[in-house]
TORPA-4810 file (N, C-alpha, C, O; in nm, 3 decimals):
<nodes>
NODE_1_-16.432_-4.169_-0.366_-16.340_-4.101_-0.276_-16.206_-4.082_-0.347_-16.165_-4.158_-0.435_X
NODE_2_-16.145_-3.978_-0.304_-16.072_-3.946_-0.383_-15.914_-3.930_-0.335_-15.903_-3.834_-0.259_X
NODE_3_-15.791_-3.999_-0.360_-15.690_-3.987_-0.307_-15.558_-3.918_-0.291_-15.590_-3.884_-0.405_X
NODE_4_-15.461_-3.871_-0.269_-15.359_-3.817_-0.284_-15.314_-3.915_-0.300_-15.355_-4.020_-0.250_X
NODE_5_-15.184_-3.896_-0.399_-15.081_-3.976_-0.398_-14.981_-4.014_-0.270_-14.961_-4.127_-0.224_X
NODE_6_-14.930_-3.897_-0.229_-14.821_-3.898_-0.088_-14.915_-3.881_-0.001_-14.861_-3.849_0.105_X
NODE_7_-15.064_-3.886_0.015_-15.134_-3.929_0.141_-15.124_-4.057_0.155_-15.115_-4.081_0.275_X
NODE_8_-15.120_-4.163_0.087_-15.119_-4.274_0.053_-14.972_-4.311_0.111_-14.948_-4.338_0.229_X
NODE_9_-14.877_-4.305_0.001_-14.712_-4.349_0.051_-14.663_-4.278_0.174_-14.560_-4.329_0.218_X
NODE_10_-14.710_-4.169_0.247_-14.667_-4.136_0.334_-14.700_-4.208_0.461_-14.656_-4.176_0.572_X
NODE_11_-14.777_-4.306_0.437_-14.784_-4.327_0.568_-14.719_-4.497_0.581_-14.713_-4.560_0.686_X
NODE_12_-14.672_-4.549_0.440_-14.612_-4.641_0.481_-14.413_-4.619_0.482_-14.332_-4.690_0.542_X
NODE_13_-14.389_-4.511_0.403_-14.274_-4.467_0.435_-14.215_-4.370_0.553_-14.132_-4.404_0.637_X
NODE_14_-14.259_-4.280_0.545_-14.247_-4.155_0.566_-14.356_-4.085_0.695_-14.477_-4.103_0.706_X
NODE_15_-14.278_-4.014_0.769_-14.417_-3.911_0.834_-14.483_-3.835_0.704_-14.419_-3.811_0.602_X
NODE_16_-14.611_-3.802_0.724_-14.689_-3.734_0.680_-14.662_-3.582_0.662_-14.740_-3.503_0.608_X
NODE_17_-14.526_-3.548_0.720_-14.521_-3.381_0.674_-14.383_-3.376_0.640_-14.310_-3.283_0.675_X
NODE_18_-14.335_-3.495_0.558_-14.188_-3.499_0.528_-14.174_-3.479_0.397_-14.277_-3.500_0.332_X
NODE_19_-14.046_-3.433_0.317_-13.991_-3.338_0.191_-13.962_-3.467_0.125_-13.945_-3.575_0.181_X
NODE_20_-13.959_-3.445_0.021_-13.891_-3.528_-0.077_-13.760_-3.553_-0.076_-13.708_-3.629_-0.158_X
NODE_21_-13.688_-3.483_0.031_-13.573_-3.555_0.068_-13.493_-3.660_0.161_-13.386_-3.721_0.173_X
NODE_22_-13.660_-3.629_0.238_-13.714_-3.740_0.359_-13.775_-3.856_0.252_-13.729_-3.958_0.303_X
NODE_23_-13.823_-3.884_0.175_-13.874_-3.995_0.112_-13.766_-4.053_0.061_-13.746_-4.170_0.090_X
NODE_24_-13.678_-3.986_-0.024_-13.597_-4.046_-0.112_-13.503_-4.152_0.016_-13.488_-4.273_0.004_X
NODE_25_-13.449_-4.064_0.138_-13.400_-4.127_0.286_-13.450_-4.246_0.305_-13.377_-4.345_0.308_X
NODE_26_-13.550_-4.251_0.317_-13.609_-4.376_0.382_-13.612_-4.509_0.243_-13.587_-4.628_0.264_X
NODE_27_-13.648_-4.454_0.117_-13.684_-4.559_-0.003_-13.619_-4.585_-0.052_-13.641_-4.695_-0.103_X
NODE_28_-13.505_-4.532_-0.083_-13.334_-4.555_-0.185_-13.317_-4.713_-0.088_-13.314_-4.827_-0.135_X
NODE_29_-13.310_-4.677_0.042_-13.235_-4.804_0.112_-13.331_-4.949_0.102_-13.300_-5.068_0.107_X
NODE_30_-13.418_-4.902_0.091_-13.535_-5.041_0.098_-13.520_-5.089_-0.063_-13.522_-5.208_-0.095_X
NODE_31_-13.508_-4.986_-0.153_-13.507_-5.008_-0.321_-13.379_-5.101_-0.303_-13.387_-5.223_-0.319_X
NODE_32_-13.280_-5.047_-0.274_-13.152_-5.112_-0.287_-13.123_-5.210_-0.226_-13.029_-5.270_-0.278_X
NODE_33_-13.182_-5.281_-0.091_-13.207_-5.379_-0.034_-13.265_-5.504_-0.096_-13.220_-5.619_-0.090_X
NODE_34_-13.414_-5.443_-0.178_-13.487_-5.537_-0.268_-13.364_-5.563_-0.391_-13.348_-5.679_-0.430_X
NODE_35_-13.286_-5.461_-0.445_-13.212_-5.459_-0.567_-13.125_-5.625_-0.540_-13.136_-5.726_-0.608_X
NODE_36_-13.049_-5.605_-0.429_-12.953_-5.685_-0.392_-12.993_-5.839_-0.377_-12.930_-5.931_-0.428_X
NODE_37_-13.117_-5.853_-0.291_-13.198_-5.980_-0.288_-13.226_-6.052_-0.378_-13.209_-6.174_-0.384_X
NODE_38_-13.285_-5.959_-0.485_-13.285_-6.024_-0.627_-13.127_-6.068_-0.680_-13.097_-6.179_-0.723_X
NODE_39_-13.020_-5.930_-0.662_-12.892_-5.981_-0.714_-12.895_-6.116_-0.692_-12.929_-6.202_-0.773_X
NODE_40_-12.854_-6.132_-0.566_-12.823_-6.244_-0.505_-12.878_-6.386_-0.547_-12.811_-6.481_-0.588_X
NODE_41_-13.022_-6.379_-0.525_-13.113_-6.498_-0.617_-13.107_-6.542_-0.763_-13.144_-6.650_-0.809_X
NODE_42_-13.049_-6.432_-0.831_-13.029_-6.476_-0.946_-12.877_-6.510_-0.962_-12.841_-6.582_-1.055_X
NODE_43_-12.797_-6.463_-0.880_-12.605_-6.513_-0.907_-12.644_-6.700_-0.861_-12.629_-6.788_-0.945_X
NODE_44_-12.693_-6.729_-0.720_-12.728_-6.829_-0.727_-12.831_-6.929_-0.811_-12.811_-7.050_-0.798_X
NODE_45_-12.920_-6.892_-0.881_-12.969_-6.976_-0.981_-12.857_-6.993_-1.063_-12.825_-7.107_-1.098_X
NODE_46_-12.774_-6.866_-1.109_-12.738_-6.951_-1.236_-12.579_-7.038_-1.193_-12.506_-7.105_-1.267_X
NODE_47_-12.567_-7.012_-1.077_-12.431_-7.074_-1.032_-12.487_-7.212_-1.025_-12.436_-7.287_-1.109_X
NODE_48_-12.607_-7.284_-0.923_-12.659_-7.433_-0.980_-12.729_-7.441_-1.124_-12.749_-7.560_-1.149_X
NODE_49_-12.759_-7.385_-1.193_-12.750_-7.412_-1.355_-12.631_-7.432_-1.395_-12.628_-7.538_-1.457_X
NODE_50_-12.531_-7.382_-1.390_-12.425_-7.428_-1.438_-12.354_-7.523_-1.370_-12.246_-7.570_-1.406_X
NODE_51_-12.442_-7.560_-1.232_-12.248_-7.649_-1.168_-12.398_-7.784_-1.194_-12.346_-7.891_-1.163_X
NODE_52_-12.522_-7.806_-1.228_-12.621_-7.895_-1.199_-12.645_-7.928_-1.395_-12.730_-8.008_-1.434_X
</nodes>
């Protein structure tokens, strides 16, 4: 069986008849959300590496 790509991601982002400017909407913020989480986890590792 054979798949589409944006049949696939569209249905965990996006409606199914949305533009690539509707995707980028919805995924920039979740990308940048994950971006920050990590920031964050790693300012604190190395802040107890250095104060431990």
């Amino acid at each position: 069986m054979h798949y589409n790509f944006w049949d696939l991601t569209s249905g965990f982002f996006v409606k199914p008849d949305a533009t690539i400017n509707g995707y980028l909407n919805d995924v920039v913020p979740l990308f940048i959300g994950f971006l920050t989480i990590v920031g964050v986890f790693k300012v604190c590792c190395e802040f107890f590496r250095l104060l431990y």
